[in-house]
PyMOL Python script that loads the backbone (N, CA, C, O; Angstrom):
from pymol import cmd

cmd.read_pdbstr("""\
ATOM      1  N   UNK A   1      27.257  48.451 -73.320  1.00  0.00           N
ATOM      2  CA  UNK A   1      26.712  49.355 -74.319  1.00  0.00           C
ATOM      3  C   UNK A   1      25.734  48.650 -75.215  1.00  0.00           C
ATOM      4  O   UNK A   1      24.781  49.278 -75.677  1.00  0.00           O
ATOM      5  N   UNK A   2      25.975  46.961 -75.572  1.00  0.00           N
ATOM      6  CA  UNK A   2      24.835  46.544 -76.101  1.00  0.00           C
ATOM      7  C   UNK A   2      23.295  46.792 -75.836  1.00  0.00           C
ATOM      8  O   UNK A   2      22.444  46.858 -76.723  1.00  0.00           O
ATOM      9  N   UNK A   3      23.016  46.951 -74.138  1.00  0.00           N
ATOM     10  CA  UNK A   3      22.098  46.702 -73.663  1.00  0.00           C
ATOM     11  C   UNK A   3      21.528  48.181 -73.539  1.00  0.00           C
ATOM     12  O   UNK A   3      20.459  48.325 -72.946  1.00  0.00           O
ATOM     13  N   UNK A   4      22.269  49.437 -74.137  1.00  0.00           N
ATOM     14  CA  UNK A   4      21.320  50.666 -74.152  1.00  0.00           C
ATOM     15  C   UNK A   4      21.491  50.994 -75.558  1.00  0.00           C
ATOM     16  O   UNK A   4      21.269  52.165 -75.865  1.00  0.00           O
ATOM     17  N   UNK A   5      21.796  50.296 -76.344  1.00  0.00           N
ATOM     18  CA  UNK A   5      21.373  50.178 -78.361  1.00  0.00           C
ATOM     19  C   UNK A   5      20.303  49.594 -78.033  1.00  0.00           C
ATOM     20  O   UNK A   5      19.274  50.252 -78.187  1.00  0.00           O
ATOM     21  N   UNK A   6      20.150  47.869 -77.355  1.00  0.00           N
ATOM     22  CA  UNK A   6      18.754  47.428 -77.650  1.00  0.00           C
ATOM     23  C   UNK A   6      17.475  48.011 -76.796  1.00  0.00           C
ATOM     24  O   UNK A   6      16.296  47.914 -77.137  1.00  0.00           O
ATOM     25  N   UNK A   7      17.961  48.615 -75.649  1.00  0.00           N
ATOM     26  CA  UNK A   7      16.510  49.361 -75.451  1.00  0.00           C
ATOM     27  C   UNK A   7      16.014  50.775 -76.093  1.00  0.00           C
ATOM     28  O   UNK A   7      14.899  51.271 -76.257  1.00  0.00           O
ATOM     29  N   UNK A   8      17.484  51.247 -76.412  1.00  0.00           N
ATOM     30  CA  UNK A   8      17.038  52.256 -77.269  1.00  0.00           C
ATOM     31  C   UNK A   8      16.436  52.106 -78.930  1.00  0.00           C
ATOM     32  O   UNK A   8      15.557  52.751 -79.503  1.00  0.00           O
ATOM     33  N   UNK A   9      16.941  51.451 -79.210  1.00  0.00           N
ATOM     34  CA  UNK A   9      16.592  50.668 -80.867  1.00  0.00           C
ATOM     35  C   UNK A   9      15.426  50.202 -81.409  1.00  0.00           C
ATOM     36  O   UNK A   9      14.783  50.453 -82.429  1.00  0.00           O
ATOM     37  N   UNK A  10      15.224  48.916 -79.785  1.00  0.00           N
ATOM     38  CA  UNK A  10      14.635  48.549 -80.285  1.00  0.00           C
ATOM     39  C   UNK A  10      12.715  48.823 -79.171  1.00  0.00           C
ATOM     40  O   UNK A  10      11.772  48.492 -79.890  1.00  0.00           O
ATOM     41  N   UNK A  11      12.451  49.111 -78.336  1.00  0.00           N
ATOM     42  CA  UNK A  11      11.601  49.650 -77.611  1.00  0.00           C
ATOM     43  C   UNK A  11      10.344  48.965 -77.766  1.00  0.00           C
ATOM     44  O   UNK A  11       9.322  49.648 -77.699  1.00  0.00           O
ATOM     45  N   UNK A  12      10.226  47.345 -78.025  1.00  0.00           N
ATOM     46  CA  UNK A  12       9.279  47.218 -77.786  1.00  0.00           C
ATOM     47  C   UNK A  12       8.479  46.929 -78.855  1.00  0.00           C
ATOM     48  O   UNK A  12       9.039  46.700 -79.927  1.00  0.00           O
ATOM     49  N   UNK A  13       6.894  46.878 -78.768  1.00  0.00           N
ATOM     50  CA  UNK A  13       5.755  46.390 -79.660  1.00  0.00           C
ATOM     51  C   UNK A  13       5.764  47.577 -80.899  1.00  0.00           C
ATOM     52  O   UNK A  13       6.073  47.296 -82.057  1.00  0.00           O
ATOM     53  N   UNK A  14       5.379  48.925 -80.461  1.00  0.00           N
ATOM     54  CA  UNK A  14       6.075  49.907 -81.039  1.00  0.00           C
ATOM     55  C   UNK A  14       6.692  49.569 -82.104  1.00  0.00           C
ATOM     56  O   UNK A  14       6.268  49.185 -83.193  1.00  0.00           O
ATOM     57  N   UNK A  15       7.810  49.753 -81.681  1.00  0.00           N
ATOM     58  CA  UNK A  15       8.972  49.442 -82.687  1.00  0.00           C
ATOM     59  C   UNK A  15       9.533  48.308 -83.389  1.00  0.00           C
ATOM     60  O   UNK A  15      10.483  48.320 -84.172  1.00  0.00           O
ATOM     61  N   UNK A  16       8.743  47.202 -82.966  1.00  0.00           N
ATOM     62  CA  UNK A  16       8.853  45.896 -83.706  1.00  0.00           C
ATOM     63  C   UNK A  16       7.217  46.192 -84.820  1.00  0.00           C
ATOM     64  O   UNK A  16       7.007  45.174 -85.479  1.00  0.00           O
ATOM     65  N   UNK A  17       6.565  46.875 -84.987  1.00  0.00           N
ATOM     66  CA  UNK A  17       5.309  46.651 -85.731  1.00  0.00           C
ATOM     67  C   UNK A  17       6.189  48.088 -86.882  1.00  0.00           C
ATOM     68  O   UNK A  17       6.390  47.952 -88.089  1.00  0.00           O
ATOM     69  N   UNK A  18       6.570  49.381 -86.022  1.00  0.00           N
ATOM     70  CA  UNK A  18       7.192  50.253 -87.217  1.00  0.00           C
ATOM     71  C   UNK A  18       8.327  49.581 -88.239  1.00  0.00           C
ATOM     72  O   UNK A  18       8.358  49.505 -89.467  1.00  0.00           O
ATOM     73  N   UNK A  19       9.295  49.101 -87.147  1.00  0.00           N
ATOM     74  CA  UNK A  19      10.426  49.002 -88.165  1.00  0.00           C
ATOM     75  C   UNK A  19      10.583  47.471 -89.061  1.00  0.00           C
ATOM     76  O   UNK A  19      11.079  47.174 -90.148  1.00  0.00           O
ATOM     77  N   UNK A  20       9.872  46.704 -87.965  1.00  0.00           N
ATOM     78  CA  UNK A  20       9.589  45.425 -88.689  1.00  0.00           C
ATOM     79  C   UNK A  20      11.086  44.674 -88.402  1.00  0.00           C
ATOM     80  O   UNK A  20      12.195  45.203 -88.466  1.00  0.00           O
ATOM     81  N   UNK A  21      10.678  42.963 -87.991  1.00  0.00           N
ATOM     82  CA  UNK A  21      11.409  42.667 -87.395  1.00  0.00           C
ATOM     83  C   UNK A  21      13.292  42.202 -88.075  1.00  0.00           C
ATOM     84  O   UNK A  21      14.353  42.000 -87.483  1.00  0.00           O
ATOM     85  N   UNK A  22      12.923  42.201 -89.449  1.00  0.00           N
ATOM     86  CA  UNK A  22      14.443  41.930 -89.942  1.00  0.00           C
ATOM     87  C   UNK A  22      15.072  43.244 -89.614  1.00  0.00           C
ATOM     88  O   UNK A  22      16.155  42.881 -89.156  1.00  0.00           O
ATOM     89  N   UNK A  23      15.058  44.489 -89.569  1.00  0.00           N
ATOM     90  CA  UNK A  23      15.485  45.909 -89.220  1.00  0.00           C
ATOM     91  C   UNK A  23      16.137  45.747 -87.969  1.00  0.00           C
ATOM     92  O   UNK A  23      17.344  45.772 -87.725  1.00  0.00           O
ATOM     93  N   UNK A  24      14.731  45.499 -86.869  1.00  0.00           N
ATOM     94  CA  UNK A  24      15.531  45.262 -85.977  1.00  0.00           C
ATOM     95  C   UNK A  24      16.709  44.547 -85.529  1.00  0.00           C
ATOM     96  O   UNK A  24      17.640  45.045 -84.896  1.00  0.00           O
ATOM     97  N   UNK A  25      16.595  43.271 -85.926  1.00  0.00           N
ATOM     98  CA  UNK A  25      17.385  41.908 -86.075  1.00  0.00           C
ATOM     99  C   UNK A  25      18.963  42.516 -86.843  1.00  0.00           C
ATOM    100  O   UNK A  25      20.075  42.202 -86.418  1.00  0.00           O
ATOM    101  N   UNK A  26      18.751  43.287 -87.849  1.00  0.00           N
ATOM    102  CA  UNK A  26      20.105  44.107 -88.508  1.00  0.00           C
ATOM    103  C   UNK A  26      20.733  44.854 -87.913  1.00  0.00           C
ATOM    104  O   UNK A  26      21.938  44.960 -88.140  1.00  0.00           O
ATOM    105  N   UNK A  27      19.977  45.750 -86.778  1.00  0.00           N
ATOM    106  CA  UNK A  27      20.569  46.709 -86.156  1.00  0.00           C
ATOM    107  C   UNK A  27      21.293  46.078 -84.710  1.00  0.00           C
ATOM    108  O   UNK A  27      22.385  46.466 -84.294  1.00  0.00           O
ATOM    109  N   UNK A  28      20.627  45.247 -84.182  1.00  0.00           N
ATOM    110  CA  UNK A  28      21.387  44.716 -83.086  1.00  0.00           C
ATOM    111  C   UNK A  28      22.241  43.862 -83.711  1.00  0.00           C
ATOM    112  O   UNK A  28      23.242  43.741 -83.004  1.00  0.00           O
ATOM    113  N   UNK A  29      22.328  43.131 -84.829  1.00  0.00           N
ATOM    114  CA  UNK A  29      23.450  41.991 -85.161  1.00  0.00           C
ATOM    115  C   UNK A  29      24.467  43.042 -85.905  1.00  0.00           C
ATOM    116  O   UNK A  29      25.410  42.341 -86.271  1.00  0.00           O
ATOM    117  N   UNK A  30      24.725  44.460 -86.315  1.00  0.00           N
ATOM    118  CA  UNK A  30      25.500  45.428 -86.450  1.00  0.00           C
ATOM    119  C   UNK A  30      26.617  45.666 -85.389  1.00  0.00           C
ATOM    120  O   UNK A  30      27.838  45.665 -85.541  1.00  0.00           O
ATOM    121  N   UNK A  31      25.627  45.935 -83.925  1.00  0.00           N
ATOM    122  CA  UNK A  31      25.994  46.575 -83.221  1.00  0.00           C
ATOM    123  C   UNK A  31      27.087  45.260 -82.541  1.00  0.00           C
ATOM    124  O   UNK A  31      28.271  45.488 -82.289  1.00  0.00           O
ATOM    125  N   UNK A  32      26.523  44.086 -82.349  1.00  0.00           N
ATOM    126  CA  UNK A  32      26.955  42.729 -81.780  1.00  0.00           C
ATOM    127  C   UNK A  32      28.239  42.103 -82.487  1.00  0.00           C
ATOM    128  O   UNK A  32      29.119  41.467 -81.908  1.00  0.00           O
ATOM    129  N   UNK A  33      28.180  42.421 -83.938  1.00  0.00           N
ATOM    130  CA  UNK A  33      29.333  41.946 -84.667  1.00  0.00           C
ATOM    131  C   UNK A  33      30.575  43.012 -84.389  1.00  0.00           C
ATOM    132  O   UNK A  33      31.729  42.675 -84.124  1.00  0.00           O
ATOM    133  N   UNK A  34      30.189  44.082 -84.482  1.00  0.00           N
ATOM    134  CA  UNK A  34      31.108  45.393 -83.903  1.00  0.00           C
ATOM    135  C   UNK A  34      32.302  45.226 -83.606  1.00  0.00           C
ATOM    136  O   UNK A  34      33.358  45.475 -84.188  1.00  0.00           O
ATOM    137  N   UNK A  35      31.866  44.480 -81.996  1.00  0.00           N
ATOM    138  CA  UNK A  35      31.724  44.308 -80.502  1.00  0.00           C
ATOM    139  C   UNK A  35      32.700  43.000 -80.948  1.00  0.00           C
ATOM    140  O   UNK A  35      33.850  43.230 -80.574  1.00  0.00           O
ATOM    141  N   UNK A  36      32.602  41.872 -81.544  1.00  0.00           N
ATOM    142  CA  UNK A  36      33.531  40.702 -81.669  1.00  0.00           C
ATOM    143  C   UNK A  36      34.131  41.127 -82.982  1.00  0.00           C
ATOM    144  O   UNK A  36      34.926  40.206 -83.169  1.00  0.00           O
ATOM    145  N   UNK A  37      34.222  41.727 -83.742  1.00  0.00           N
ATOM    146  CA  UNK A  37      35.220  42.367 -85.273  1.00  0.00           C
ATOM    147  C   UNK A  37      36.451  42.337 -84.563  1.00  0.00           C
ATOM    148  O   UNK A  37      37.254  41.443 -84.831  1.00  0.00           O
ATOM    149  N   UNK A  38      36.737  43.258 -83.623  1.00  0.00           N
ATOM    150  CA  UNK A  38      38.140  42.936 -82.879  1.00  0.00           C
ATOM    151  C   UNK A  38      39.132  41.724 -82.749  1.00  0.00           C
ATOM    152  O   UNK A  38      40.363  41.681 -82.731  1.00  0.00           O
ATOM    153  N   UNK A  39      38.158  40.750 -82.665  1.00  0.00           N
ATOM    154  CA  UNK A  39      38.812  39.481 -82.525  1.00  0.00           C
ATOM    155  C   UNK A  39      39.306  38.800 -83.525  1.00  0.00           C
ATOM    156  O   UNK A  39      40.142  37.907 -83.388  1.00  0.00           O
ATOM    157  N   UNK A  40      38.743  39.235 -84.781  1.00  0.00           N
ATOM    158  CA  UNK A  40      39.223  39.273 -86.005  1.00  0.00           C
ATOM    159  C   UNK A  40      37.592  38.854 -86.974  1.00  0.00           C
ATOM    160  O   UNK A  40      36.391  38.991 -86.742  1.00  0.00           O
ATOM    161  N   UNK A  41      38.288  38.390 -87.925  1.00  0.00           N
ATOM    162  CA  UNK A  41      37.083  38.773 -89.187  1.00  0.00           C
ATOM    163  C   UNK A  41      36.287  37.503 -88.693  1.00  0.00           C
ATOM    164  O   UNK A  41      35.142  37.667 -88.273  1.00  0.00           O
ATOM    165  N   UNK A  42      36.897  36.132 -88.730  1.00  0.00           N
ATOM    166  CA  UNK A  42      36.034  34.978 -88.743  1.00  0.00           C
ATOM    167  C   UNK A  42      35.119  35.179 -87.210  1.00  0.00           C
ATOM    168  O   UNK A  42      33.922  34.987 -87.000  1.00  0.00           O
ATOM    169  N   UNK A  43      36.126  35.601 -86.351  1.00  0.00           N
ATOM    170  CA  UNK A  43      35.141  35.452 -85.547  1.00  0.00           C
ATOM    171  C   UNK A  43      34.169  36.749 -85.204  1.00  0.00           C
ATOM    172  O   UNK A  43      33.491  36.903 -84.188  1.00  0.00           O
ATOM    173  N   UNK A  44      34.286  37.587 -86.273  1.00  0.00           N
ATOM    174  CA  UNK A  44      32.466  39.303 -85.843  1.00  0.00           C
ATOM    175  C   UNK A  44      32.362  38.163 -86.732  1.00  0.00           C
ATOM    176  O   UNK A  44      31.700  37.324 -86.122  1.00  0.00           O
ATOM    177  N   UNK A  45      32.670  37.742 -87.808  1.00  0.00           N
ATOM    178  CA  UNK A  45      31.355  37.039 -88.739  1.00  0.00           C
ATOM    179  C   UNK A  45      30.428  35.617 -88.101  1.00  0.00           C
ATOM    180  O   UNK A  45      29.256  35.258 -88.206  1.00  0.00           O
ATOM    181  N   UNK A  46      31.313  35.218 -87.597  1.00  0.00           N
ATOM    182  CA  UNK A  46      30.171  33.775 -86.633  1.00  0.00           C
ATOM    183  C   UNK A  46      29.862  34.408 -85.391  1.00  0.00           C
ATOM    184  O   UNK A  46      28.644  34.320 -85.235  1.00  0.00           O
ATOM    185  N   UNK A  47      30.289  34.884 -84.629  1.00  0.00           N
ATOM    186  CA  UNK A  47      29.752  35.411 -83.760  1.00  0.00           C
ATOM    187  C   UNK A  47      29.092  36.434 -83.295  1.00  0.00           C
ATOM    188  O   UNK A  47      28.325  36.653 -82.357  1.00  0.00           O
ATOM    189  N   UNK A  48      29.824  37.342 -84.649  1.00  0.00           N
ATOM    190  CA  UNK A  48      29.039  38.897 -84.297  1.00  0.00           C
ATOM    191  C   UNK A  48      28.025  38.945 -85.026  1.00  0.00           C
ATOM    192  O   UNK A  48      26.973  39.319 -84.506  1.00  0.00           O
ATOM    193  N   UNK A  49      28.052  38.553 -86.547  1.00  0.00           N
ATOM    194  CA  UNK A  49      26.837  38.106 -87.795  1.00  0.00           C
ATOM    195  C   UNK A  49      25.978  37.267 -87.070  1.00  0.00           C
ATOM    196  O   UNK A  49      25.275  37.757 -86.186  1.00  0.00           O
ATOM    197  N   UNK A  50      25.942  36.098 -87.318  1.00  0.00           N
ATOM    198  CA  UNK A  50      25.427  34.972 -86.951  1.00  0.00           C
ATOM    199  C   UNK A  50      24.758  35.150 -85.657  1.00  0.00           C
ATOM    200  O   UNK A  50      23.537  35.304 -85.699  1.00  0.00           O
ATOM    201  N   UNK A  51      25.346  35.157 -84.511  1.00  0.00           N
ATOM    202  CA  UNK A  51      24.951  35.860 -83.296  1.00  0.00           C
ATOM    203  C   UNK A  51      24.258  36.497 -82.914  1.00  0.00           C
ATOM    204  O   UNK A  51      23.405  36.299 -82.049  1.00  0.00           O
ATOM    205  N   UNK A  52      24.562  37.625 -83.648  1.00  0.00           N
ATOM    206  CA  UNK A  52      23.472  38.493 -83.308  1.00  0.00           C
ATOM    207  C   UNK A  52      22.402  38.387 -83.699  1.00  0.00           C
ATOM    208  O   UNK A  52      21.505  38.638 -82.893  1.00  0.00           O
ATOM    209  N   UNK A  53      22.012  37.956 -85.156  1.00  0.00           N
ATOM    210  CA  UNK A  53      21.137  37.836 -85.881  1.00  0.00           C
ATOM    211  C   UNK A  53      20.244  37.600 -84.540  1.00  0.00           C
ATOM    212  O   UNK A  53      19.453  38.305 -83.912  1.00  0.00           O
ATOM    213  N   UNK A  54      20.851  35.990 -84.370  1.00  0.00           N
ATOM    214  CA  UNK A  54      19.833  34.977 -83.332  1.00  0.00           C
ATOM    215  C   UNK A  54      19.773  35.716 -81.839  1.00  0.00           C
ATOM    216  O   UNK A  54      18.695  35.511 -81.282  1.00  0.00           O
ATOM    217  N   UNK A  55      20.550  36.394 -81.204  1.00  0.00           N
ATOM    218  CA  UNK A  55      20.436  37.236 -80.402  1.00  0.00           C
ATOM    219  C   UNK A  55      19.580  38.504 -80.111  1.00  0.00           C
ATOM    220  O   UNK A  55      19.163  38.932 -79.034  1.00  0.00           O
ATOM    221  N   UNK A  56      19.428  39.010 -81.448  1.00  0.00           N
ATOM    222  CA  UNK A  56      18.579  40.097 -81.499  1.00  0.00           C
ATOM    223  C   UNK A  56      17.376  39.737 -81.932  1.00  0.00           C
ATOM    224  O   UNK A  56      16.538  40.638 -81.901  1.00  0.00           O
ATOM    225  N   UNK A  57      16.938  38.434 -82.429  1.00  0.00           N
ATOM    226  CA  UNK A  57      15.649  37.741 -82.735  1.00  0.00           C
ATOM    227  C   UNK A  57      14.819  37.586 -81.108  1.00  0.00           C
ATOM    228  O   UNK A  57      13.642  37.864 -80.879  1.00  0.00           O
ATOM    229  N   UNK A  58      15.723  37.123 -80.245  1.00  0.00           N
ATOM    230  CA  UNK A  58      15.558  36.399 -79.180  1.00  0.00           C
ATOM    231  C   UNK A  58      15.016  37.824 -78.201  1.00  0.00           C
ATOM    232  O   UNK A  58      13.974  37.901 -77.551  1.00  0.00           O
ATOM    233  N   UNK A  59      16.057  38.830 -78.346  1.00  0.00           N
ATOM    234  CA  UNK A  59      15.510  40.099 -77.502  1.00  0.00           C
ATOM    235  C   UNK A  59      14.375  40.332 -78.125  1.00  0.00           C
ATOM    236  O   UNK A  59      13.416  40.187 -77.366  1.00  0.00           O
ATOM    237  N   UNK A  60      14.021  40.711 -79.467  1.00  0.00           N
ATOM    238  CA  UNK A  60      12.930  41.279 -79.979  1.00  0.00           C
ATOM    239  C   UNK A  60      11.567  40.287 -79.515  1.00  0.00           C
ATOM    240  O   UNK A  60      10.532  40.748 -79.032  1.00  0.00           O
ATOM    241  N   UNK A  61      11.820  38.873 -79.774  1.00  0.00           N
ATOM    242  CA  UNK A  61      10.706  38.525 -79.646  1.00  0.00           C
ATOM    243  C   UNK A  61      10.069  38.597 -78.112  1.00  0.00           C
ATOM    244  O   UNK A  61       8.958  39.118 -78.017  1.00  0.00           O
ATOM    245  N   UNK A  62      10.640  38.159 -77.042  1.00  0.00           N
ATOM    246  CA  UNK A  62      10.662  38.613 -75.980  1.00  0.00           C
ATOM    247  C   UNK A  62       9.959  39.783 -75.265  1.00  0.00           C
ATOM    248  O   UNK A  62       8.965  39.779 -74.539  1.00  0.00           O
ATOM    249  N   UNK A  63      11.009  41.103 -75.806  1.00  0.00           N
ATOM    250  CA  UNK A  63      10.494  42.321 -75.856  1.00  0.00           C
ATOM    251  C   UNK A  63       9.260  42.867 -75.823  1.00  0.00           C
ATOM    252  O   UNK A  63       9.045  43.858 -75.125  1.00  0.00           O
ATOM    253  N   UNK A  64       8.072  42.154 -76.749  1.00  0.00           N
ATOM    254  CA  UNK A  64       7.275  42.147 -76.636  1.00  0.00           C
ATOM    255  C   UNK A  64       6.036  41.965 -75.709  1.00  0.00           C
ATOM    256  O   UNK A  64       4.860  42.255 -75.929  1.00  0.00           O
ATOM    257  N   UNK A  65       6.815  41.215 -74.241  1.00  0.00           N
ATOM    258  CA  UNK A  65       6.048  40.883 -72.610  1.00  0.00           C
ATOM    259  C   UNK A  65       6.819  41.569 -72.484  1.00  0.00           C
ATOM    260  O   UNK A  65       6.515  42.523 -73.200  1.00  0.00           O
ATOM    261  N   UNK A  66       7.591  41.736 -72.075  1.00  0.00           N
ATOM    262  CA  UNK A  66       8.308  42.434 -71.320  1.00  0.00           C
ATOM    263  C   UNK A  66      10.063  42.991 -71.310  1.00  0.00           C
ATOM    264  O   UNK A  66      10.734  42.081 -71.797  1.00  0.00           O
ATOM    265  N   UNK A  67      10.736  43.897 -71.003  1.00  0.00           N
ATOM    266  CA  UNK A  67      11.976  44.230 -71.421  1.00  0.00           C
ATOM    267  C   UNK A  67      12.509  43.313 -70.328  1.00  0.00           C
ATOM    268  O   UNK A  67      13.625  42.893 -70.632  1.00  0.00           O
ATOM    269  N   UNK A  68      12.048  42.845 -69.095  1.00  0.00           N
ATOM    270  CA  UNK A  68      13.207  41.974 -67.894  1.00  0.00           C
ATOM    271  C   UNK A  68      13.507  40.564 -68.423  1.00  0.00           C
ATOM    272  O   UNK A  68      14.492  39.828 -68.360  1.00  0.00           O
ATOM    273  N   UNK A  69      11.866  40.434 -69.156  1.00  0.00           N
ATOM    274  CA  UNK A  69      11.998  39.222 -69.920  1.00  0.00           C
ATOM    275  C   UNK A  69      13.250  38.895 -70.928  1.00  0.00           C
ATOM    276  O   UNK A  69      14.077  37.997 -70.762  1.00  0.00           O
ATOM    277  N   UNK A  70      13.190  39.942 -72.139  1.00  0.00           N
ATOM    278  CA  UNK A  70      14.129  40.123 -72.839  1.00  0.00           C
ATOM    279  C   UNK A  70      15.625  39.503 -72.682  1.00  0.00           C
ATOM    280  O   UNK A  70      16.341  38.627 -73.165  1.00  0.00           O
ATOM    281  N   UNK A  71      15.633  40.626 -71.594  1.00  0.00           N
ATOM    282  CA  UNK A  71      17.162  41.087 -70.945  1.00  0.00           C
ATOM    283  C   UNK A  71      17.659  39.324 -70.303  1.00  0.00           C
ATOM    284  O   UNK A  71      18.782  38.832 -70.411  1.00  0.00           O
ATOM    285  N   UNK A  72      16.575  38.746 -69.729  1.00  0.00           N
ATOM    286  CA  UNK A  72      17.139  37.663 -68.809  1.00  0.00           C
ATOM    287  C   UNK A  72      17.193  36.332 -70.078  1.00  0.00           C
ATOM    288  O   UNK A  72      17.657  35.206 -69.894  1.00  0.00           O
ATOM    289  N   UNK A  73      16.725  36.734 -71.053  1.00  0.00           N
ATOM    290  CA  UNK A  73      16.142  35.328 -72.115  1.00  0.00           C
ATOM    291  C   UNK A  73      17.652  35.745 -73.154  1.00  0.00           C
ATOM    292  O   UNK A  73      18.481  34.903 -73.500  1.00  0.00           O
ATOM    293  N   UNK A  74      17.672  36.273 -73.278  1.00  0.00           N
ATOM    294  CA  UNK A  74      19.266  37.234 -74.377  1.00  0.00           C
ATOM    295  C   UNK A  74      20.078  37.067 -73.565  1.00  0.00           C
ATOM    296  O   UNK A  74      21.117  36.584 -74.016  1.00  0.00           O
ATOM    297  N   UNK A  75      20.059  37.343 -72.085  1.00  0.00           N
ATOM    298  CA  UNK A  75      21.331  36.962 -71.528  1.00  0.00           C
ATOM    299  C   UNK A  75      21.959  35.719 -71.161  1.00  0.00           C
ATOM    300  O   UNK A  75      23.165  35.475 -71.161  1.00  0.00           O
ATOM    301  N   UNK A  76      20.957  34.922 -70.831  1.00  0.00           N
ATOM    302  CA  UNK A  76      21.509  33.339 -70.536  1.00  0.00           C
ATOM    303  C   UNK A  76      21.576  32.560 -72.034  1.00  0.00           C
ATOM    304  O   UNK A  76      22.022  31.415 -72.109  1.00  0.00           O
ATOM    305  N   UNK A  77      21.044  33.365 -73.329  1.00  0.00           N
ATOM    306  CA  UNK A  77      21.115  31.826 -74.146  1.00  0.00           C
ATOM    307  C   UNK A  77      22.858  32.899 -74.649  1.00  0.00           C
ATOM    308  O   UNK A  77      23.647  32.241 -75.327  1.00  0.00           O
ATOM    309  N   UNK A  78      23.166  33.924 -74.409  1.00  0.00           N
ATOM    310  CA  UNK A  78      24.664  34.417 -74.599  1.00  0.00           C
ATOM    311  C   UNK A  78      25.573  33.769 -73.459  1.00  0.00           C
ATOM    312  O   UNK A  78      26.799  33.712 -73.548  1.00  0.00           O
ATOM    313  N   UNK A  79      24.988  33.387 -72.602  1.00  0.00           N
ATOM    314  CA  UNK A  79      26.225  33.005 -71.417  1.00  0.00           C
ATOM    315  C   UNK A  79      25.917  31.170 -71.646  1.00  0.00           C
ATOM    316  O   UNK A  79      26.842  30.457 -71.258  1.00  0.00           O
ATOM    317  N   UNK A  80      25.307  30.817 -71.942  1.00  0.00           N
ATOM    318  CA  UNK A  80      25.073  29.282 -72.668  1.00  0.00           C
ATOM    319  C   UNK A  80      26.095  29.157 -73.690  1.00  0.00           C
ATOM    320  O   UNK A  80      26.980  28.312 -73.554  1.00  0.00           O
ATOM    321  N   UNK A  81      26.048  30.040 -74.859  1.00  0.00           N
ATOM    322  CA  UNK A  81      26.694  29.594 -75.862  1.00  0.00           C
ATOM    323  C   UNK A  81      28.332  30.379 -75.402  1.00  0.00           C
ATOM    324  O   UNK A  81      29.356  29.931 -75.919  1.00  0.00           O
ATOM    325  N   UNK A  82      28.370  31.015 -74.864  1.00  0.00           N
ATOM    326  CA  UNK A  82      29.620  31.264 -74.381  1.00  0.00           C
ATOM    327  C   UNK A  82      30.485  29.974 -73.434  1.00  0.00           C
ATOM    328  O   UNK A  82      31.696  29.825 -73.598  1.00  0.00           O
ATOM    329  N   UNK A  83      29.724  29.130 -72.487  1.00  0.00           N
ATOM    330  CA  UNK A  83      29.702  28.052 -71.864  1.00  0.00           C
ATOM    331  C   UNK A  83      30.312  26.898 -72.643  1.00  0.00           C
ATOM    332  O   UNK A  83      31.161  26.097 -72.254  1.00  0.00           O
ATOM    333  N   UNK A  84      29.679  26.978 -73.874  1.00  0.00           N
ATOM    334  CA  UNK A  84      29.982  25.998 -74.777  1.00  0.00           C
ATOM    335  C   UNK A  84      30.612  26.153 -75.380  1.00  0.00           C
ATOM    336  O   UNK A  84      31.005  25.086 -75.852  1.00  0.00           O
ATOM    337  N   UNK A  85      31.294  27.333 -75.951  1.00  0.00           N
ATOM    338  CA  UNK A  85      32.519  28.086 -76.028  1.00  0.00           C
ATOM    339  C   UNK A  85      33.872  27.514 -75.619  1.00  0.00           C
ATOM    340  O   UNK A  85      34.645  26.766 -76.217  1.00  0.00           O
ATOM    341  N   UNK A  86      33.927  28.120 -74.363  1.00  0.00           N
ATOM    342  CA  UNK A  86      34.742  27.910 -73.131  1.00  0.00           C
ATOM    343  C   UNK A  86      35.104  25.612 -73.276  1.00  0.00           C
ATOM    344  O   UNK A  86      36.165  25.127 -73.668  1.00  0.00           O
ATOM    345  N   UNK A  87      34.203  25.018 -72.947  1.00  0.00           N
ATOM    346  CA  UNK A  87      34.303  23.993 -72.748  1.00  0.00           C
ATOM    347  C   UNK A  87      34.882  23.822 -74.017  1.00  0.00           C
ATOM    348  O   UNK A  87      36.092  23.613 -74.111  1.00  0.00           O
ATOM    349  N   UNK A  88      34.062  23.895 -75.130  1.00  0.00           N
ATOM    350  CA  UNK A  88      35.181  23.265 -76.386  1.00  0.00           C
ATOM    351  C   UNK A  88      36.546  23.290 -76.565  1.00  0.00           C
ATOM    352  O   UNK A  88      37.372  22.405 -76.789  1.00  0.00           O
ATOM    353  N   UNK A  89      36.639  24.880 -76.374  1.00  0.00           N
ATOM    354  CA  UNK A  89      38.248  24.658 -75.591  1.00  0.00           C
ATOM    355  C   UNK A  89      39.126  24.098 -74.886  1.00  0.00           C
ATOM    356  O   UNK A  89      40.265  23.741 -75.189  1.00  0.00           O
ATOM    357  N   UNK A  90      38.704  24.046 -74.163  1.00  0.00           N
ATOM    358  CA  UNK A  90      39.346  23.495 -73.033  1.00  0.00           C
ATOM    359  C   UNK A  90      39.443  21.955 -73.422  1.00  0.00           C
ATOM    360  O   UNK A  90      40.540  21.427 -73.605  1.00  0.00           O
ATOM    361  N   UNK A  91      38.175  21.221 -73.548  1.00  0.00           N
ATOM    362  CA  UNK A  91      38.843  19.681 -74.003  1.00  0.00           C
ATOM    363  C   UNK A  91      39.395  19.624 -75.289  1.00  0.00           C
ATOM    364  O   UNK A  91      39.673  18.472 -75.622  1.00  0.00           O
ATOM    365  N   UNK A  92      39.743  20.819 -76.442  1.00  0.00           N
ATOM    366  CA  UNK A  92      40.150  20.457 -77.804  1.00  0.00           C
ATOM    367  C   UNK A  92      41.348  20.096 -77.384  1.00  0.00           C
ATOM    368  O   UNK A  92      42.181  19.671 -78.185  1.00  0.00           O
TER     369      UNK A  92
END
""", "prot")
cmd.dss("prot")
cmd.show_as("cartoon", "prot")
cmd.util.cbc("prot")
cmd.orient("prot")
């Protein structure tokens, strides 16, 4: 469901020149913190806040060549820091 907020939201040159890019950046790090609030408070706030912020910076700027671009540049630096995630765990 993230990924039809940010094409709907955020659409591009369009909509990065109307709404201007902290808007955008608010509305996907809303939708992203949401999404990890479940897990409890500290972690929507570092991951869902924080996160998204830099997540929805990363789609938006992107966005701008292209939406595959976007999609593939937002998705690996989320499965990176998830990576690094995972590993910290595991050796703590």
């Amino acid at each position: 469901w993230e990924i039809r907020f940010e094409r709907g939201a955020r659409g591009g040159r369009a909509a990065y020149h109307e709404r201007g890019l902290a808007v955008l950046c608010a509305a996907g790090s809303l939708f992203f913190a949401l999404a990890h609030f479940t897990e409890g408070v500290q972690v929507g706030v570092a991951a869902g806040v924080i996160g998204g912020v830099y997540f929805g910076f990363t789609y938006v700027h992107w966005r701008q060549r292209s939406l595959w671009t976007a999609l593939w540049t937002t998705s690996v630096s989320h499965s990176l820091h998830n990576l690094a995630a995972v590993a910290m765990l595991l050796t703590a």
